[in-house]
C-alpha positions as CSV (number, residue, x, y, z in Angstrom):
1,X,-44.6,19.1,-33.5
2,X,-44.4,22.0,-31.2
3,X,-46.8,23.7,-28.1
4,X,-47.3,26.7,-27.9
5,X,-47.6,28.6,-24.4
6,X,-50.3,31.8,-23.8
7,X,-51.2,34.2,-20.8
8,X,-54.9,33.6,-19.6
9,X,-55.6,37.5,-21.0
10,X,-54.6,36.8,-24.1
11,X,-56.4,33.1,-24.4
12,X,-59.6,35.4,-23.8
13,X,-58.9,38.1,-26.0
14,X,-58.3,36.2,-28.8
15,X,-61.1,33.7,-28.5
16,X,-64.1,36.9,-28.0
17,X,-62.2,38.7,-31.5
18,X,-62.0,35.5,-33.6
19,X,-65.4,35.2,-34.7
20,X,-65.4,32.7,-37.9
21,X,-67.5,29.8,-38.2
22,X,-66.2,27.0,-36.1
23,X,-65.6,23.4,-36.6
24,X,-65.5,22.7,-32.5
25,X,-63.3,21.0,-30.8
26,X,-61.6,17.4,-31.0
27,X,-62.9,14.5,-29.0
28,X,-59.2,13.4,-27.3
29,X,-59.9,10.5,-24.9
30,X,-56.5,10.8,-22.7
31,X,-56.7,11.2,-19.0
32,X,-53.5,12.3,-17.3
33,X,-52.5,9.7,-14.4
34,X,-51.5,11.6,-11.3
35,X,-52.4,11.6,-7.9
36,X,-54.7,14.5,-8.2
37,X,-56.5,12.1,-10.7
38,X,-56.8,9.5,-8.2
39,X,-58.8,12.2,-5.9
40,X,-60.5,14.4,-9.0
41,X,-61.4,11.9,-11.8
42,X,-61.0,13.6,-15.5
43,X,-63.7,14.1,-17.8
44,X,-62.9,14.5,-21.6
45,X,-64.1,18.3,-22.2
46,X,-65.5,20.4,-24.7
47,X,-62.1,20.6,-26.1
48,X,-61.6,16.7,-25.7
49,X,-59.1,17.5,-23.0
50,X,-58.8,16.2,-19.2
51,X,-60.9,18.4,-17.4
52,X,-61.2,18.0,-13.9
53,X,-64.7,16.3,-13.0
54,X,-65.4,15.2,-9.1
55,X,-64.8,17.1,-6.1
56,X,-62.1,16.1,-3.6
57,X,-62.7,13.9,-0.7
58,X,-59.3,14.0,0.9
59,X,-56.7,16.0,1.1
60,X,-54.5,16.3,-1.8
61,X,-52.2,19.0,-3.6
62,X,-53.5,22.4,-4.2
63,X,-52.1,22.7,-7.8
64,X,-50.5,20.5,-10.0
65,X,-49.7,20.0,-14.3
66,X,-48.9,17.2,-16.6
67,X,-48.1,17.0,-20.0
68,X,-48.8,13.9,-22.4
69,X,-47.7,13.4,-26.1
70,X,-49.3,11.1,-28.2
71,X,-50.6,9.3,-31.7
72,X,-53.6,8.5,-32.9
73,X,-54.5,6.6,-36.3
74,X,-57.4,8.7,-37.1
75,X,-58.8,11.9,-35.5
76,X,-62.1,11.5,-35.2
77,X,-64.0,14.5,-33.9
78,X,-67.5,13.7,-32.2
79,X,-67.8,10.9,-35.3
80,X,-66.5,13.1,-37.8
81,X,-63.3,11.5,-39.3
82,X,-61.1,15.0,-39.7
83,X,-58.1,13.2,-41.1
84,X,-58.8,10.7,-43.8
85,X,-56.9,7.3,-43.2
86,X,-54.1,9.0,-41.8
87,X,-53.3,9.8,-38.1
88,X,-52.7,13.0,-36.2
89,X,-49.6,13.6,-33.3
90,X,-51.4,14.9,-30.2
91,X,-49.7,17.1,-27.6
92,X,-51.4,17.8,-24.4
93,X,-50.1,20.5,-21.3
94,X,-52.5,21.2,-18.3
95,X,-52.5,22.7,-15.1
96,X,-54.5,23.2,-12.0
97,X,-55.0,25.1,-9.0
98,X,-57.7,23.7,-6.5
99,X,-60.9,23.4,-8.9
100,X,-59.7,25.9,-11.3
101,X,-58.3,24.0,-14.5
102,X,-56.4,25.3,-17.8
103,X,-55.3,23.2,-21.0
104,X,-53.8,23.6,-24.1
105,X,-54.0,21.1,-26.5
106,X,-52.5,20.5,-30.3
107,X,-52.7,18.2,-33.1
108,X,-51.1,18.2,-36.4
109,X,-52.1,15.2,-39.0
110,X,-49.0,12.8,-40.2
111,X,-49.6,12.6,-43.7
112,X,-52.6,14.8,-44.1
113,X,-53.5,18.8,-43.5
114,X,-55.1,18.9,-40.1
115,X,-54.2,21.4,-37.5
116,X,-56.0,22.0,-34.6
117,X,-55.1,24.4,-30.9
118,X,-57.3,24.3,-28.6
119,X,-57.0,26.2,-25.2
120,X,-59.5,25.8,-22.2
121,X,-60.6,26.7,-19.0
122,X,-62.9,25.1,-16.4
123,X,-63.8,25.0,-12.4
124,X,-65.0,22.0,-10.5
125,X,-68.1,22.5,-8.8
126,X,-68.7,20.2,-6.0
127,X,-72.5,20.2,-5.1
128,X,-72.6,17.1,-2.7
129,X,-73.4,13.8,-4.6
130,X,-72.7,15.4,-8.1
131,X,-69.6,17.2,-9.8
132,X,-70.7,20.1,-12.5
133,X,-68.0,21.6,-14.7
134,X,-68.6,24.6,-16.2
135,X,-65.9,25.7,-18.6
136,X,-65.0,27.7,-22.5
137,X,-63.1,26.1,-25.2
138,X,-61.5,27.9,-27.8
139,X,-60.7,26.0,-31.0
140,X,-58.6,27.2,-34.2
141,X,-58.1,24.7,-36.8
142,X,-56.4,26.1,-39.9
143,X,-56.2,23.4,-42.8
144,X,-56.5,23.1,-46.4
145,X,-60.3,23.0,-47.7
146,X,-60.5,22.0,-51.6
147,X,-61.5,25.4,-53.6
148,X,-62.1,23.6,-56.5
149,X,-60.5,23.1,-60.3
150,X,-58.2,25.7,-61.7
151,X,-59.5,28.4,-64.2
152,X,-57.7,26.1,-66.8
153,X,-59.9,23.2,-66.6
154,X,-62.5,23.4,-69.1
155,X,-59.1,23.1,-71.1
156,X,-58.0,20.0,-70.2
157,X,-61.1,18.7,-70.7
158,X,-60.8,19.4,-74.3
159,X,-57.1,18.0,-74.3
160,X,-56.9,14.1,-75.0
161,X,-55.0,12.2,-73.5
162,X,-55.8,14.3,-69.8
163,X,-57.7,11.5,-67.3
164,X,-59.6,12.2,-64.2
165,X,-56.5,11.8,-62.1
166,X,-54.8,14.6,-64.1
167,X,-57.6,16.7,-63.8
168,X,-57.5,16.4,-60.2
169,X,-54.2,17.3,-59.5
170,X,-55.2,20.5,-61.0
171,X,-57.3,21.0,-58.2
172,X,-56.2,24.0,-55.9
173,X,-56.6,24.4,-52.1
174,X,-56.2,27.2,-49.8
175,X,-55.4,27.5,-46.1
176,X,-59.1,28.3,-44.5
177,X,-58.9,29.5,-40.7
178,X,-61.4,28.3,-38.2
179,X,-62.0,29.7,-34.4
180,X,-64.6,28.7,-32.1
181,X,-65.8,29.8,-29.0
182,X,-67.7,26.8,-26.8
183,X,-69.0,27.0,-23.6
184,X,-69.6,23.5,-22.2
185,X,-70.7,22.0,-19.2
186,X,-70.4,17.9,-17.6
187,X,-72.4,17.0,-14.8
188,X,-71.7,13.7,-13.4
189,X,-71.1,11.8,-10.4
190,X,-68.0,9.3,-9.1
191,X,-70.1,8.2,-6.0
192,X,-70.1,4.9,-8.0
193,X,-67.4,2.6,-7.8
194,X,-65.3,2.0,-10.8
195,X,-67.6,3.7,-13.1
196,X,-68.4,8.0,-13.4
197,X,-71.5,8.3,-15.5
198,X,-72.3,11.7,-16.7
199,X,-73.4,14.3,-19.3
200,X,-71.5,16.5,-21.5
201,X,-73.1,19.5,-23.3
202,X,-71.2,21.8,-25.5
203,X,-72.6,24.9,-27.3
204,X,-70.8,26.5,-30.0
205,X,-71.3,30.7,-30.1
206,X,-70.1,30.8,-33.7
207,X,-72.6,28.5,-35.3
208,X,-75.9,28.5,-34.3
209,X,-77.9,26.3,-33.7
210,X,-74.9,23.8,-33.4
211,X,-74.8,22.1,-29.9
212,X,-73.9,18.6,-29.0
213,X,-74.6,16.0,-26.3
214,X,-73.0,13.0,-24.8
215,X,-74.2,10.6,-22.4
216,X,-71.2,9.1,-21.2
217,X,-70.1,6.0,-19.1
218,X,-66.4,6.2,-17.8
219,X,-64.4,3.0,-16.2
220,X,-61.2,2.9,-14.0
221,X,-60.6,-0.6,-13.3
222,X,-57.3,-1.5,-11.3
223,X,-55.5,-4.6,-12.8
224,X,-52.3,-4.8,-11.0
225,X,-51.5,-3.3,-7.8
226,X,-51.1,1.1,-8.9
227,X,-49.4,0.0,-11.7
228,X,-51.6,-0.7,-14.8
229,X,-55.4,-0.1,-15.0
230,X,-58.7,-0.1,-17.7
231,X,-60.1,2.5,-18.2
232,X,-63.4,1.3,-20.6
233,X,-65.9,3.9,-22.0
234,X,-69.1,4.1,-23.8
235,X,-71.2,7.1,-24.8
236,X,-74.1,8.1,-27.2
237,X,-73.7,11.3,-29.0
238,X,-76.3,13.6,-29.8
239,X,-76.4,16.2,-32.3
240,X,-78.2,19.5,-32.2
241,X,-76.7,21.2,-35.2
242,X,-73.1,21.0,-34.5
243,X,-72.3,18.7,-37.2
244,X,-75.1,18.9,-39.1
245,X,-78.2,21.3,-39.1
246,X,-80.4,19.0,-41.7
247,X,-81.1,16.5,-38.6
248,X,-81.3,17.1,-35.3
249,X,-80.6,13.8,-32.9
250,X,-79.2,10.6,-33.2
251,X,-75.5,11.2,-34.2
252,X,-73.1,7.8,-32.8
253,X,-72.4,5.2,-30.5
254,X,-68.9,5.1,-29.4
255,X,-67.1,2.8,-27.2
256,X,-63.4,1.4,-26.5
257,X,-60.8,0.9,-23.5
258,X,-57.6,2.3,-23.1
259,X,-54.9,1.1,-20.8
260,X,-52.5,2.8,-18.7
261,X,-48.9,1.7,-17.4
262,X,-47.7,4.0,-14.4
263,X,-43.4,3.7,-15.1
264,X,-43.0,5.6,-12.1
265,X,-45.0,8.5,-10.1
266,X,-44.2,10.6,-12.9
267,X,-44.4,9.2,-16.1
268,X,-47.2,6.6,-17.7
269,X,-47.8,5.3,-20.6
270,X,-50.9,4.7,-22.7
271,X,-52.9,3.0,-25.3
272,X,-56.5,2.2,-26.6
273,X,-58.8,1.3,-29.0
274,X,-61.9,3.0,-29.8
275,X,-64.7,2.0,-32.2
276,X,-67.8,4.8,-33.5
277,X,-71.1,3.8,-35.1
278,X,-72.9,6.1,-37.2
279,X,-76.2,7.2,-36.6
280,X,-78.7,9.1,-38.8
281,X,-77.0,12.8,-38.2
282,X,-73.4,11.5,-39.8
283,X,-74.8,9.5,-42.4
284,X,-76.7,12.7,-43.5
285,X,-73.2,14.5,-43.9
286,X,-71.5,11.1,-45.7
287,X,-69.7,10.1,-42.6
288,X,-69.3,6.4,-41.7
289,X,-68.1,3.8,-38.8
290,X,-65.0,4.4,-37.9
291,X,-62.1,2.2,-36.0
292,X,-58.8,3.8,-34.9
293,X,-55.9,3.5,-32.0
294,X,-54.0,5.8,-30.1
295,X,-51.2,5.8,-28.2
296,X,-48.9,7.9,-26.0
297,X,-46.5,8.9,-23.0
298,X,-47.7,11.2,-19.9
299,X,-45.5,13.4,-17.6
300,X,-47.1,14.8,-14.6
301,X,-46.1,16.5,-11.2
């Protein structure tokens, strides 16, 4: 697994001249543990990443990074299980300056095709009682999408003694390159304690109409001391042709906890469980309920 560094200019360029269809970006639950954190609660993003999401109240760094490397047991992308019944390794880098936030974040499937970079920008708004982020997302997934059987198989369905497994394997993929460009936007608010309700939109400029919503409900709840905290969520996803154009509305309910262990200022250590219910839009496109874990380590300065 490796991460791959770019400029700002060349993130831009590169997401305006990639214009095939996208698949949007991954729904990546980690929050990085840092002080800023502790002043700027994080809000998954468009891209799934830790975005910044409330305005400061005290004073605090003017820039900081942090970098977190994980696993998950299933990717699951806004319901959408990208990944089969195996996992995906996730690797994380962000950095900020004041409100202004960039990430880059990866994934590549252990045991399966999936491939996803996604690099973002966003800016922290602070408009009193309320935080709104607006921000851009772009996503390339590469992977292998089933083209169908090989020009040979009318043959082996003459030829005894062939199955349906062997006629399968003749089955032939190819690599099939996806890049989407997604403006988003969360408005929320973290005047509440414990809890940051708020609303994530995303619209994708490749596919259209394809827009999603989530109504989200995000938990920080202090066990011990600084040391290890809850960090419980629920949300209701909405879909407005993003994952599926035949029905516009009811998509999931998705909930689950994760738990992080501060080792030290630096470094933490995470892990959670999350749980999605399909609603009428993913049952239109086959997909079911889905259960999966994740886990991981987070450096941050």
């Amino acid at each position: 697994m490796t991460l791959r560094t770019t400029s700002l200019a060349a993130f831009l360029t590169l997401a305006f001249i990639c214009n095939a269809p996208a698949h949007g970006p991954g729904a990546h639950r980690h929050k990085a543990e840092d002080e800023h954190d502790r002043d700027h609660p994080t809000e998954e993003s468009g891209s799934g990443k830790s975005i910044n999401s409330s305005h400061n109240h005290e004073e605090s760094r003017r820039w900081g990074a942090s970098l977190a490397a994980g696993w998950e047991s299933r990717h699951i992308h806004y319901g959408v299980n990208e990944t089969g019944n195996s996992g995906a390794y996730t690797t994380e880098l962000s950095f900020w300056y004041q409100n202004l936030m960039l990430g880059a974040w990866s994934g590549f499937g252990a045991g399966n095709a999936f491939e996803e970079w996604d690099f973002t920008i966003s800016y922290n708004l602070d408009l009193g009682a309320v935080f709104l982020i607006p921000g851009f997302n772009f996503r390339y997934s590469p992977g292998l999408v089933e083209e169908g059987h090989s020009e040979g198989e009318e043959e082996h369905d003459d030829h005894e003694g062939h199955d349906q497994e062997e006629l399968k394997e003749e089955t032939h993929s190819h690599v099939h390159n996806t890049c989407g460009n997604e403006v988003f936007f969360v408005l929320g608010t973290d005047r509440i304690p414990y809890v940051t309700p708020s609303m994530f939109f995303i619209w994708d400029l490749n596919n259209t109409p394809g827009a999603f919503m989530e109504l989200r409900l995000d938990g920080d709840v202090p066990v011990w001391k600084n040391v290890f905290s809850l960090q419980p969520y629920a949300l209701l996803g909405l879909n407005f042709g993003y994952n599926t154009q035949d029905y516009f509305g009811w998509n999931n309910v998705q909930f689950g906890v994760e738990a992080t262990w501060k080792i030290n200022k630096a470094v933490s250590v995470f892990g959670g469980v999350n749980y999605s219910i399909a609603l009428a839009a993913l049952e239109d496109i086959g997909q079911g309920n889905e259960v999966w874990a994740n886990a991981g380590v987070s450096l941050t300065y």
